[in-house]
C-alpha positions as CSV (number, residue, x, y, z in Angstrom):
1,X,66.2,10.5,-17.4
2,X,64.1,14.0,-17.6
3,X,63.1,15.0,-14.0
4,X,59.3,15.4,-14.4
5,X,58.2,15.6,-10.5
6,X,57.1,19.3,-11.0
7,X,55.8,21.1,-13.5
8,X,53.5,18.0,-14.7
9,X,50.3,18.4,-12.6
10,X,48.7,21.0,-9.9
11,X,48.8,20.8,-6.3
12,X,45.7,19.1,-4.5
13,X,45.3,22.9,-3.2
14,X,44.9,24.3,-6.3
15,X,41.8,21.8,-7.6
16,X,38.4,23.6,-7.1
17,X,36.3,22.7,-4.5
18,X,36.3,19.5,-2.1
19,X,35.1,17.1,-4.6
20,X,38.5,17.9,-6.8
21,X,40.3,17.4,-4.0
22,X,38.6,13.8,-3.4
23,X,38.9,12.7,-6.7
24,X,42.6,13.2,-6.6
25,X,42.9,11.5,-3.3
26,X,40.9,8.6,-5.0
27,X,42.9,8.2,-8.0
28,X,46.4,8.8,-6.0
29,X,44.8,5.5,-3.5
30,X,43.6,3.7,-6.9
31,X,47.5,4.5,-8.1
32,X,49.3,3.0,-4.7
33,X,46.7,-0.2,-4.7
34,X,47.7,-0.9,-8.5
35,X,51.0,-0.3,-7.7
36,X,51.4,-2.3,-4.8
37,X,49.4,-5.9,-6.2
38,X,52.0,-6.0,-9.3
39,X,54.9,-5.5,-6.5
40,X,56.5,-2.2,-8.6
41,X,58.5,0.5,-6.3
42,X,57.7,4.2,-7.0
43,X,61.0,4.1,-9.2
44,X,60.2,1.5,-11.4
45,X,56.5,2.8,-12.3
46,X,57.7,6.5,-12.8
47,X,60.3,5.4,-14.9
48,X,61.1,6.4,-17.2
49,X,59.5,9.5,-18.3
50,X,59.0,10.6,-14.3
51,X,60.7,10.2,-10.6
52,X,59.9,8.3,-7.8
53,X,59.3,11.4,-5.9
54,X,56.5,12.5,-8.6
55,X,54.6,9.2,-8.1
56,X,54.7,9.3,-4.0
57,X,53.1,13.1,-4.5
58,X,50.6,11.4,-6.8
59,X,49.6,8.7,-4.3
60,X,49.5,11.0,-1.5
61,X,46.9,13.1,-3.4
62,X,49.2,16.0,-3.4
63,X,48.9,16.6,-7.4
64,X,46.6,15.6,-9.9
65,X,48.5,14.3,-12.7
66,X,48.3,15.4,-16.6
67,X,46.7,13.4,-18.8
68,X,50.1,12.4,-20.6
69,X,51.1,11.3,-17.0
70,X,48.1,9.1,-16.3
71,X,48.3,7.3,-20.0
72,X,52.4,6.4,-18.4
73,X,51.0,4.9,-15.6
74,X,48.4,3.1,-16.7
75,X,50.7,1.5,-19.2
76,X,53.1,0.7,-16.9
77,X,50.2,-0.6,-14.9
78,X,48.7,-2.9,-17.5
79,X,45.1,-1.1,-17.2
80,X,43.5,1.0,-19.6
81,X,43.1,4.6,-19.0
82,X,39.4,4.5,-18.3
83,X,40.0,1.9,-16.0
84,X,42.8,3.9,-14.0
85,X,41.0,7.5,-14.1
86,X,37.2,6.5,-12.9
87,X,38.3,2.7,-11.3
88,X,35.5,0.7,-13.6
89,X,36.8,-2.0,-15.4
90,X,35.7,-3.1,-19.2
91,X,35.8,-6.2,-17.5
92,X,33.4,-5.0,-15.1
93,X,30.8,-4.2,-17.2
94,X,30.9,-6.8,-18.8
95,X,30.5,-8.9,-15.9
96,X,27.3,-6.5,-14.9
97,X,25.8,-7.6,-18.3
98,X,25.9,-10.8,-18.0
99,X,24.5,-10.9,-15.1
100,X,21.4,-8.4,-16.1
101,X,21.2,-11.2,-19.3
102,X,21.3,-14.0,-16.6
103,X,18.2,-11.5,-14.4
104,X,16.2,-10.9,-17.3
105,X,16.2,-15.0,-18.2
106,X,15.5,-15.4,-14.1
107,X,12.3,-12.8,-14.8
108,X,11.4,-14.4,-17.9
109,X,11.2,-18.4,-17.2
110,X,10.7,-18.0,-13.4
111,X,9.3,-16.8,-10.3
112,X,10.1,-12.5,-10.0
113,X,11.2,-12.7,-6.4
114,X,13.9,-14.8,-7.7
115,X,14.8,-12.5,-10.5
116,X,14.5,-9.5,-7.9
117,X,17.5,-11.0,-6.3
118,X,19.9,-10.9,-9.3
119,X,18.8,-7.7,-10.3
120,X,19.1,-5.8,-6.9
121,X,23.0,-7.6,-6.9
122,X,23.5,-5.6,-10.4
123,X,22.1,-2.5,-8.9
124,X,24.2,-2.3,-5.9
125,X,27.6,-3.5,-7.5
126,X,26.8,-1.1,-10.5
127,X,26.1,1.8,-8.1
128,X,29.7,0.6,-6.2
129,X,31.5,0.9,-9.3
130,X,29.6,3.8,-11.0
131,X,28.1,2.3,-13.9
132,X,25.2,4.3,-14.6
133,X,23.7,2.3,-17.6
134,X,23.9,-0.7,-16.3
135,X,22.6,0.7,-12.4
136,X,19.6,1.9,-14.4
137,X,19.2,-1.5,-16.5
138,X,18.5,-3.4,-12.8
139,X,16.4,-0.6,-11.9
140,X,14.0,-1.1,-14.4
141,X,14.4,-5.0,-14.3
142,X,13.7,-4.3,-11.1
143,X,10.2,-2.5,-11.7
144,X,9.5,-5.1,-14.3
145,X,9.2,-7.3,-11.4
146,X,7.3,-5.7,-8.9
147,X,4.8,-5.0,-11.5
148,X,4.6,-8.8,-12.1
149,X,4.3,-9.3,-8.4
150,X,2.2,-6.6,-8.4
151,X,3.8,-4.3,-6.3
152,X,2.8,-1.3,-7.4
153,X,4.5,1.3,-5.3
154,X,7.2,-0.1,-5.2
155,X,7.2,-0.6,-9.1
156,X,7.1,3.0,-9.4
157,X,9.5,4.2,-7.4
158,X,12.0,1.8,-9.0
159,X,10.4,3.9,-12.6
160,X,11.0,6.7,-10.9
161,X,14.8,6.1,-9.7
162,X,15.5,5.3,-13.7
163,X,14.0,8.4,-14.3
164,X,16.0,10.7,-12.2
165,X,19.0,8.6,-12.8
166,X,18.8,9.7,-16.7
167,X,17.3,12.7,-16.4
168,X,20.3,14.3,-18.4
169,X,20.5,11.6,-21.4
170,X,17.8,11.7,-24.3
171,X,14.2,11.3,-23.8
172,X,14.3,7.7,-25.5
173,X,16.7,6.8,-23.3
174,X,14.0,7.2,-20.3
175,X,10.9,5.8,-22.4
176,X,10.8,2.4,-20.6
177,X,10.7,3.9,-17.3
178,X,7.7,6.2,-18.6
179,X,6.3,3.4,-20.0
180,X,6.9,1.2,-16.3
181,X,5.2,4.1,-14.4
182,X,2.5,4.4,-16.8
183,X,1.5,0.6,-16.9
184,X,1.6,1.0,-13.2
185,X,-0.6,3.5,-12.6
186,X,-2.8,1.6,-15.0
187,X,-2.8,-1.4,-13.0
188,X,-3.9,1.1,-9.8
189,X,-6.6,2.2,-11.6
190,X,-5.6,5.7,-12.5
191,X,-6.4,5.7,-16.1
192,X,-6.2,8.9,-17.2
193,X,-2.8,9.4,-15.6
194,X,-1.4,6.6,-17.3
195,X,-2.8,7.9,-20.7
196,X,-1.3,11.5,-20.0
197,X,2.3,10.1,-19.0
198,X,2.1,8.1,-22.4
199,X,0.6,11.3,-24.2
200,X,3.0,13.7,-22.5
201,X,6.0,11.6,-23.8
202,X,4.8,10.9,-27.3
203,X,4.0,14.8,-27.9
204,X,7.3,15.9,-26.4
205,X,9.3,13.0,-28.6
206,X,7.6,14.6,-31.8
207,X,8.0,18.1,-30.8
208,X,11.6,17.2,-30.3
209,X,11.7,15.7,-33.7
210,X,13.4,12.3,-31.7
211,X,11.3,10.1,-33.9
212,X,12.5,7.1,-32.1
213,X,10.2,3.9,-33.5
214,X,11.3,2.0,-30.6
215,X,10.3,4.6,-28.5
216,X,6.9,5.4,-30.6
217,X,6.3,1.6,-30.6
218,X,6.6,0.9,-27.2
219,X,4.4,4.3,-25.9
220,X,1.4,3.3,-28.3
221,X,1.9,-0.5,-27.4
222,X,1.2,0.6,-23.9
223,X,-1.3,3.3,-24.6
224,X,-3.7,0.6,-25.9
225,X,-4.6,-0.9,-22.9
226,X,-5.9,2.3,-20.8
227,X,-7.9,3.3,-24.0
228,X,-10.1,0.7,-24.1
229,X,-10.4,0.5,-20.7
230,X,-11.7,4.0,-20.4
231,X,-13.9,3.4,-23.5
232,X,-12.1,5.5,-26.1
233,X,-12.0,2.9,-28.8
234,X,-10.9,4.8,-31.7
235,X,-7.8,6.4,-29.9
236,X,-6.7,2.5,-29.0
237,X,-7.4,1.8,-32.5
238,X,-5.4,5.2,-34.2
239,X,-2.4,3.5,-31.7
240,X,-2.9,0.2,-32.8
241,X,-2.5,1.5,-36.6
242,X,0.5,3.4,-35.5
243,X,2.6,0.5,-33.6
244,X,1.3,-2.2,-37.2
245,X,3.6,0.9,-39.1
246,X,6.5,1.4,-36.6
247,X,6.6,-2.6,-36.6
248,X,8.8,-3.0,-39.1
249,X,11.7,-0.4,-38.1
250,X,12.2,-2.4,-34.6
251,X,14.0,-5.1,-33.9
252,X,12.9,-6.7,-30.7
253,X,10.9,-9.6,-30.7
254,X,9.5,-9.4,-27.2
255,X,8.0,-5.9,-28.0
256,X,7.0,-7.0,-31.5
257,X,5.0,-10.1,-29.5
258,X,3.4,-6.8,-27.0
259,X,2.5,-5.1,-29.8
260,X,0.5,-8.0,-31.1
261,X,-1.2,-8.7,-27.9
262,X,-2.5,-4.9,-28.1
263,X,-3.7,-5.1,-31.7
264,X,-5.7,-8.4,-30.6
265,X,-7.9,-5.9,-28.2
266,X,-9.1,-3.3,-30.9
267,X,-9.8,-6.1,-33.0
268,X,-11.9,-7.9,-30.2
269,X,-14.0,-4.9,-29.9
270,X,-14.6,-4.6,-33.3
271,X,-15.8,-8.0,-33.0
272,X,-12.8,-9.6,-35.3
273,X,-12.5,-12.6,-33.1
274,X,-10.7,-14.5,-36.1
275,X,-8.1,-11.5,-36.3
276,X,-7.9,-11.3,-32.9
277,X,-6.7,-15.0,-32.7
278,X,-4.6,-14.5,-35.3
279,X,-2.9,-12.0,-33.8
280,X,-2.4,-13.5,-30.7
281,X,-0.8,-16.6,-31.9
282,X,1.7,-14.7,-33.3
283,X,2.5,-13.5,-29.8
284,X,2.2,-16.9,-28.7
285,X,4.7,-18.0,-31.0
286,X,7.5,-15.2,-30.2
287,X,6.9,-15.7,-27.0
288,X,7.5,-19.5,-26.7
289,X,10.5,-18.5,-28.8
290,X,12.4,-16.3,-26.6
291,X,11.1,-18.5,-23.3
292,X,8.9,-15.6,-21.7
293,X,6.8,-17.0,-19.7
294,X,4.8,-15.4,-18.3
295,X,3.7,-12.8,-21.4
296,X,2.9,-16.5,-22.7
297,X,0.3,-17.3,-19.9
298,X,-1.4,-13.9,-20.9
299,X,-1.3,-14.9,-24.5
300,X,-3.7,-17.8,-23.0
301,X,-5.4,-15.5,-20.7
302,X,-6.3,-13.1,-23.7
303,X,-7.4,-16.6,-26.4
304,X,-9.4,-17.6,-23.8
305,X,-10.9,-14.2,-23.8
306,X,-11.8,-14.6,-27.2
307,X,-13.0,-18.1,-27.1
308,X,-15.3,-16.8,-24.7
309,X,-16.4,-14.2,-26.5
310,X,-17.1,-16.4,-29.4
311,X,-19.4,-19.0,-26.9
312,X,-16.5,-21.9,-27.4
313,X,-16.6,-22.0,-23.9
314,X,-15.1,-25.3,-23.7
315,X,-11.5,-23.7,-25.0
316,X,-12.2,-20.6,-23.2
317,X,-11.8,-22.5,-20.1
318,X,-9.0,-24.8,-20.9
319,X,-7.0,-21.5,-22.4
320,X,-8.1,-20.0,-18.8
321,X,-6.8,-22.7,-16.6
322,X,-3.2,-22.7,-18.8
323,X,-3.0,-19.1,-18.0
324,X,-3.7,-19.7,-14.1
325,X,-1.2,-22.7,-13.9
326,X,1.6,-20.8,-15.3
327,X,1.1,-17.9,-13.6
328,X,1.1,-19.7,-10.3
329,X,3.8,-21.2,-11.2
330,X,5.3,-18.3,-11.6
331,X,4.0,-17.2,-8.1
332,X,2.5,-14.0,-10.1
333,X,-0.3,-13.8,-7.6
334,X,-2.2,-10.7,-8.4
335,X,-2.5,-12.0,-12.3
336,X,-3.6,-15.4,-11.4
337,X,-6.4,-14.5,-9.2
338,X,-7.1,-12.1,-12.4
339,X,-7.3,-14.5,-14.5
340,X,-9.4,-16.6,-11.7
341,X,-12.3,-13.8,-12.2
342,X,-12.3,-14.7,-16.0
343,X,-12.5,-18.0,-15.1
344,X,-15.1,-17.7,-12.8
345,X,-17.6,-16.1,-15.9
346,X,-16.8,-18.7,-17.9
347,X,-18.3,-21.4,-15.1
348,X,-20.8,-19.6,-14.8
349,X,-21.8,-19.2,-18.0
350,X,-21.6,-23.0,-18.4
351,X,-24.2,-23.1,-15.5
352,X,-21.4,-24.5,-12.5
353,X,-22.5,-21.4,-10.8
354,X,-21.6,-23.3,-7.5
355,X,-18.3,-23.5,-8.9
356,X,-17.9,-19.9,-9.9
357,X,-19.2,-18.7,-6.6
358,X,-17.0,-20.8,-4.6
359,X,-13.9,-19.6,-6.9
360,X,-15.0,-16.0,-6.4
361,X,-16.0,-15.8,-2.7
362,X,-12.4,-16.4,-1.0
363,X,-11.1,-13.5,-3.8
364,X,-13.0,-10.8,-2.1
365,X,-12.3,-12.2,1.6
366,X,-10.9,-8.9,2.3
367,X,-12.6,-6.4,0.1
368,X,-13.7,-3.2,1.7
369,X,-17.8,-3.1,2.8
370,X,-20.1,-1.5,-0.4
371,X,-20.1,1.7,0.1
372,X,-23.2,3.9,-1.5
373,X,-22.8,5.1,-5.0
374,X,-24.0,8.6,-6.2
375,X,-26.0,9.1,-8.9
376,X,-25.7,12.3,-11.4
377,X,-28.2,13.9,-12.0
378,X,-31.1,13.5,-14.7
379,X,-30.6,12.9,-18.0
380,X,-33.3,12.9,-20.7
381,X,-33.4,9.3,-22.4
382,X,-35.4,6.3,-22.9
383,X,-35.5,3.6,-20.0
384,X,-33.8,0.7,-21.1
385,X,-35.8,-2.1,-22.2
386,X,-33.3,-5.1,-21.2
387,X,-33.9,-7.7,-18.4
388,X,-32.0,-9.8,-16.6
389,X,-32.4,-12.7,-17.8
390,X,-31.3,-11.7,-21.2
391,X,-28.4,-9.6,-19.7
392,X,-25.1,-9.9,-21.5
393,X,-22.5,-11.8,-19.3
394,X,-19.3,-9.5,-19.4
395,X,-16.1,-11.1,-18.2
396,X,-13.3,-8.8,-17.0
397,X,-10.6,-8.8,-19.4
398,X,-6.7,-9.9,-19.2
399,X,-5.2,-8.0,-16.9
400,X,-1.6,-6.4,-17.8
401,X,1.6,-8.1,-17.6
402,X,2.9,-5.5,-18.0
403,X,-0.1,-4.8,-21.0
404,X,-3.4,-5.1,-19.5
405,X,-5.3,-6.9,-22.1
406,X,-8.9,-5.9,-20.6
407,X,-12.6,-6.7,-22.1
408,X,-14.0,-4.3,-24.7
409,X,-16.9,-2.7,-23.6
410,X,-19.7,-1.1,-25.5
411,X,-18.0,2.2,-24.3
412,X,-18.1,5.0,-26.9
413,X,-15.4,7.1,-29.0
414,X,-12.7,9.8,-27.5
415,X,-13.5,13.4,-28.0
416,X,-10.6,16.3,-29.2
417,X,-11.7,18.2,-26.7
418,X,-8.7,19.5,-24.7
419,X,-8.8,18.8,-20.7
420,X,-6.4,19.8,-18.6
421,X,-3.3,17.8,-17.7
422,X,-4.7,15.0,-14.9
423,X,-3.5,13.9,-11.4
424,X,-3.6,10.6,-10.1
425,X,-7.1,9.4,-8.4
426,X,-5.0,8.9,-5.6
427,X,-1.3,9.3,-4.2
428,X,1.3,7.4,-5.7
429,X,1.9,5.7,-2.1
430,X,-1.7,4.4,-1.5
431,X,-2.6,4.0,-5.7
432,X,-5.3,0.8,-6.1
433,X,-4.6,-1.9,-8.1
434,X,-5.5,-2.9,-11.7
435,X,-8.3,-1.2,-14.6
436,X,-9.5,-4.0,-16.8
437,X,-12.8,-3.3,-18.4
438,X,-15.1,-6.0,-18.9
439,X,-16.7,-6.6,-22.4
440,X,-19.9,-7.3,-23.0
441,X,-20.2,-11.2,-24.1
442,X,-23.4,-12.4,-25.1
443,X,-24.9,-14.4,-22.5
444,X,-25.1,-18.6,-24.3
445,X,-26.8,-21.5,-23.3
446,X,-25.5,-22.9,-20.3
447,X,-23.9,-26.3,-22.1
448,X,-22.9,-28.7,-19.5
449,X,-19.0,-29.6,-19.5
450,X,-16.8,-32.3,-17.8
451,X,-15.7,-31.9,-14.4
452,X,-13.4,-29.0,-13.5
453,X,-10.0,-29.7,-12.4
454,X,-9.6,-29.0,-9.1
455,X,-9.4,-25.3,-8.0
456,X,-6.3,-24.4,-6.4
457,X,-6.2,-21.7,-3.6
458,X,-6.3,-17.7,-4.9
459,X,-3.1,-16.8,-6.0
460,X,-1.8,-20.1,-6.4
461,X,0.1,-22.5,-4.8
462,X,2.2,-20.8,-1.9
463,X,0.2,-17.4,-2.3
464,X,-0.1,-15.8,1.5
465,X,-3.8,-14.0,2.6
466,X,-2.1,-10.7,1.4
467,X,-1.3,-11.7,-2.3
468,X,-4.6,-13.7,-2.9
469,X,-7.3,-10.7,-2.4
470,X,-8.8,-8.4,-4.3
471,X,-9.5,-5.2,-2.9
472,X,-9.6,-1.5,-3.6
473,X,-5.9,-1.1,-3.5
474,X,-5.3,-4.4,-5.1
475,X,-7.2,-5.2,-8.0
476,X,-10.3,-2.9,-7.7
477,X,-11.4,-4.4,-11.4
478,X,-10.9,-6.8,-11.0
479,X,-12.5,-6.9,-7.4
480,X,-15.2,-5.1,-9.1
481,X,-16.1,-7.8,-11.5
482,X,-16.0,-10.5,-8.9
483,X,-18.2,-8.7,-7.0
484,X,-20.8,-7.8,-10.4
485,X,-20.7,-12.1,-11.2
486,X,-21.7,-12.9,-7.2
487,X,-24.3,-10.4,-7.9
488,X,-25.6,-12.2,-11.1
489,X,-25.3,-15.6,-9.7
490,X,-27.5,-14.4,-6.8
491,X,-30.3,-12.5,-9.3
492,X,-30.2,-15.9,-10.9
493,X,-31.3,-17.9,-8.1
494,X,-33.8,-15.1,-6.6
495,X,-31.8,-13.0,-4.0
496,X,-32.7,-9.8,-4.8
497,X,-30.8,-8.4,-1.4
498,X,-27.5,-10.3,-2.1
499,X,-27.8,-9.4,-5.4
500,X,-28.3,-5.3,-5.0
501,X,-25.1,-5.3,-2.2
502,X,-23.2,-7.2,-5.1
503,X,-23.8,-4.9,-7.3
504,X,-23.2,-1.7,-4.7
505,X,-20.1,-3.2,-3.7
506,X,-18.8,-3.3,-7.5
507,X,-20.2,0.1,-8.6
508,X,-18.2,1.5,-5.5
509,X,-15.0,-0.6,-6.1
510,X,-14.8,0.8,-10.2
511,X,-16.1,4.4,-9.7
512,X,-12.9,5.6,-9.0
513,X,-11.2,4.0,-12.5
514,X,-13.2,5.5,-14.9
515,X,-14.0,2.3,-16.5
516,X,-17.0,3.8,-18.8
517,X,-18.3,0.4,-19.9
518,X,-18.0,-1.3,-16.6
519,X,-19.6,1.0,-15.3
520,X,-22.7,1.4,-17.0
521,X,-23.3,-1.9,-17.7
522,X,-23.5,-2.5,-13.3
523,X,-25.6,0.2,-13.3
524,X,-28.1,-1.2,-16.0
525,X,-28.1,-4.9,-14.3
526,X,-29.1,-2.7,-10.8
527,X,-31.6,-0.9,-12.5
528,X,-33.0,-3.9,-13.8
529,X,-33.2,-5.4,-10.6
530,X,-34.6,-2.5,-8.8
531,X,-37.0,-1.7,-11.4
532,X,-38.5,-5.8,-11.5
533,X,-39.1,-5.1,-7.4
534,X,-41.2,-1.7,-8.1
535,X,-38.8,0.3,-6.9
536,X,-39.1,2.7,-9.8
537,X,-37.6,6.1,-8.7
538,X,-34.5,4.3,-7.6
539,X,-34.0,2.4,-10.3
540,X,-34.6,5.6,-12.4
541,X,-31.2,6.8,-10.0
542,X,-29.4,4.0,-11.1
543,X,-30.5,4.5,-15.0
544,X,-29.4,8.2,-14.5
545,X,-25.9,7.4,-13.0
546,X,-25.0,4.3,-15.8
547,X,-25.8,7.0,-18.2
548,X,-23.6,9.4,-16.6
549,X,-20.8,6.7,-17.1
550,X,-21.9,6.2,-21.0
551,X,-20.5,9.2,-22.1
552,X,-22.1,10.7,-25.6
553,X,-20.8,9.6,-28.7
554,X,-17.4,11.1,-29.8
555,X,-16.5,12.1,-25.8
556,X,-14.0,11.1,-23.4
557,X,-12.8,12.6,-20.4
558,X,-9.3,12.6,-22.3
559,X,-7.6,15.9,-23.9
560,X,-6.6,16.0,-27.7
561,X,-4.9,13.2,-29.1
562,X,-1.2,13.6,-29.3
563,X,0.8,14.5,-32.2
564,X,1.6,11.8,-34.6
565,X,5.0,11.1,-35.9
566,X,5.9,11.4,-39.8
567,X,5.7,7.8,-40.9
């Protein structure tokens, strides 16, 4: 037998720095443990290509063994050499993946807390064993669910740990976390932030030539929804166009069914209801395919849109209560007291204002005071000629999950004028809750329907005071919206005061989010009001600042589009 016990390997001494040193001390400990379960001497696993002597030096972390000597041992061992070298099992990660398959199912069919569980077991056993892809994998599971539970910090620092955890592997390998932190911000309210994250990383895949179409797809899946919410309808349409062309070259149902869902939003502006529907119940049908639930409930959230939109407001509130059942079911509390605002327009519009009002009230229990909104200054136009009583009746549109699917508004088109690079409204730590715009529905007869089901508490069944309000960091929109139908049921019925603090409280909520149509449209309603009481130079104010909001046509507080990929 050749004596190999020097001459193979180099002294722990001679390995640079202390991590060398560790990682043979490591592997000599992985060496002994192996050794030891199968019940082999020293003599019998060096033999017979080494000595007994070589493999105590090895275990003791006194050499670090060629790569000849490791691919002995490890057959002698019965493990692969990756196993023996860095400790991970095939075995293990296979394990991991099945239970990130089992996480994902928990996410898609039922409640996120429970999901959040399985995933953070992944994370931490992956981050025991080293498994960065799968450590990454829970991560963003991970953010997937606090977005649904509408934890929005924490969302984004989960984003954020994918992030830094790839930050050496290929951009499209770090897309969904872009995407995470960008639907985020979204849901805060910072909508210009989340369409320069998705900007950014579409320009710097096509300046990169790493045409990726799942990539592209997913980016101008999610751009969609900030677009419309800040009024720049023909950039969410150029994106819509784009995603329809990338379709094709992806195979993934689930992001197929998104992309549908965004399409269905362009074409609601344009007023293609029929499209729109269309569209959506191709989502609908993916998504009762592959069991995800709660995408489902916002494919009902979004038709009942529509039906609204179209005056069918019979379906538009059996759609809306389907989409609040399973998303309280799902104990998604921030979405179902979303989709209890869209609700909420939809009694009212069938004149069970009581009913609307007494849905609304306990959303805003702990919304902050109306603070006072500033107007611009002048701006030379004609006074607007609407009233009240033949104001249009916007709902606030489905929220994301994780795509807001938000109202159009009669908000105008994006400029090419380049703005510089912009900065959330707020800190990542204290960002506000969703930006979903309402559109502007025409206001119908009030047709008398059956008797409502009964309402259940905000947020659902089991929702605590916490998860069930709508306020400036939670919802502000949404809070906004609530806060523009009180004001309308209160106009109706003749209180001018509750109406105006209504109104305030809404214009204060959604000034900080951008949302152009919103916007306006509570400044005309206020301006109405103020102007039927003679109040004439402050209603002039309120005129003013709406039209501040309205931006010209062709402008947008956005930059230049980004680049497009070669199709």
């Amino acid at each position: 037998m050749a004596d190999r016990s020097a001459g193979d390997g180099r002294t722990a001494g001679t390995v640079t720095g202390a991590a060398g040193a560790e990682s043979t001390a490591e592997l000599g400990r992985r060496v002994l443990r192996l050794r030891t379960e199968r019940g082999f001497t020293q003599r019998q696993l060096a033999e017979p290509a080494y000595t007994a002597a070589y493999v105590s030096t090895l275990e003791a972390g006194k050499v670090r063994p060629s790569e000849a000597a490791l691919r002995h041992l490890a057959d002698r061992l019965g493990v692969s050499y990756e196993e023996l070298t860095t400790g991970r099992s095939p075995r293990d990660a296979t394990r991991l993946r099945a239970a990130l398959t089992d996480a994902r199912r928990a996410l898609a069919t039922g409640a996120a807390e429970d999901a959040t569980g399985l995933f953070e077991e992944v994370r931490d056993e992956a981050e025991r064993l080293g498994f960065a892809e799968e450590r990454s994998a829970a991560l963003l599971g991970l953010g997937d669910c606090a977005l649904e539970t509408g934890e929005l910090t924490l969302a984004r620092d989960h984003f954020e740990d994918v992030e830094r955890l790839l930050a050496g592997e290929p951009l499209p390998r770090r897309i969904p976390a872009i995407r995470g932190r960008a639907v985020a911000h979204l849901l805060a309210g910072e909508l210009r932030y989340s369409c320069y994250l998705l900007e950014s990383a579409i320009d710097e895949l096509n300046a990169s030539g790493l045409h990726d179409p799942y990539a592209l797809l997913l980016l101008y899946t999610a751009a969609i929804a900030p677009y419309m919410d800040m009024g720049a309808h023909a950039r969410a349409v150029r994106a819509a166009e784009l995603a329809l062309a990338l379709a094709p070259s992806v195979d993934d149902p689930g992001l197929i069914a998104r992309m549908h869902r965004g399409v269905a939003r362009t074409l609601i502006a344009e007023g293609r209801t029929a499209e729109a529907d269309a569209s959506l119940a191709k989502a609908q049908e993916l998504y009762e395919q592959l069991r995800i639930h709660t995408d489902l409930a916002h494919c009902h959230w979004m038709r009942g849109y529509v039906h609204a939109q179209d005056g069918n407001l019979e379906r538009a509130e059996r759609e809306l209560r389907t989409a609040r059942d399973m998303l309280a079911s799902k104990r998604a509390a921030l979405f179902t007291v979303q989709v209890e605002v869209e609700l909420a327009d939809v009694l009212r519009r069938r004149g069970r204002t009581a009913e609307a009002e007494a849905l609304l009230l306990p959303l805003l229990a702990r919304s902050p005071a109306p603070g006072p909104v500033n107007a611009p200054g002048p701006v030379e136009t004609p006074e607007p000629a609407t009233t009240p009583e033949a104001a249009p009746g916007p709902m606030t549109a489905p929220g994301a999950a994780p795509e807001p699917a938000t109202a159009p508004g009669a908000a105008p088109e994006p400029m090419t004028a380049p703005g510089a690079a912009p900065e959330p409204a707020t800190t990542p730590e204290a960002a506000p809750e969703p930006a979903t715009a309402p559109g502007a529905a025409p206001e119908p007869a009030t047709a008398p329907g059956a008797a409502p089901e009964p309402m259940t508490a905000p947020g659902g069944p089991g929702a605590t005071a916490d998860e069930a309000g709508l306020t400036a960091e939670r919802g502000a929109v949404h809070a906004g919206g609530a806060h523009r139908l009180l004001g309308l049921i209160a106009d109706e019925r003749g209180d001018v005061e509750a109406a105006e603090e209504h109104y305030c409280a809404a214009l204060s909520l959604l000034e900080r989010t951008g949302a152009a149509g919103d916007l306006a449209d509570l400044c005309r309603l206020l301006g109405d009001l103020l102007r039927r009481e003679g109040r004439l130079e402050a209603a002039m104010d309120a005129y003013r600042t709406g039209l501040g909001h309205r931006a010209a046509p062709g402008t947008t507080t956005l930059g230049p589009a980004p680049a497009e990929p070669p199709m």
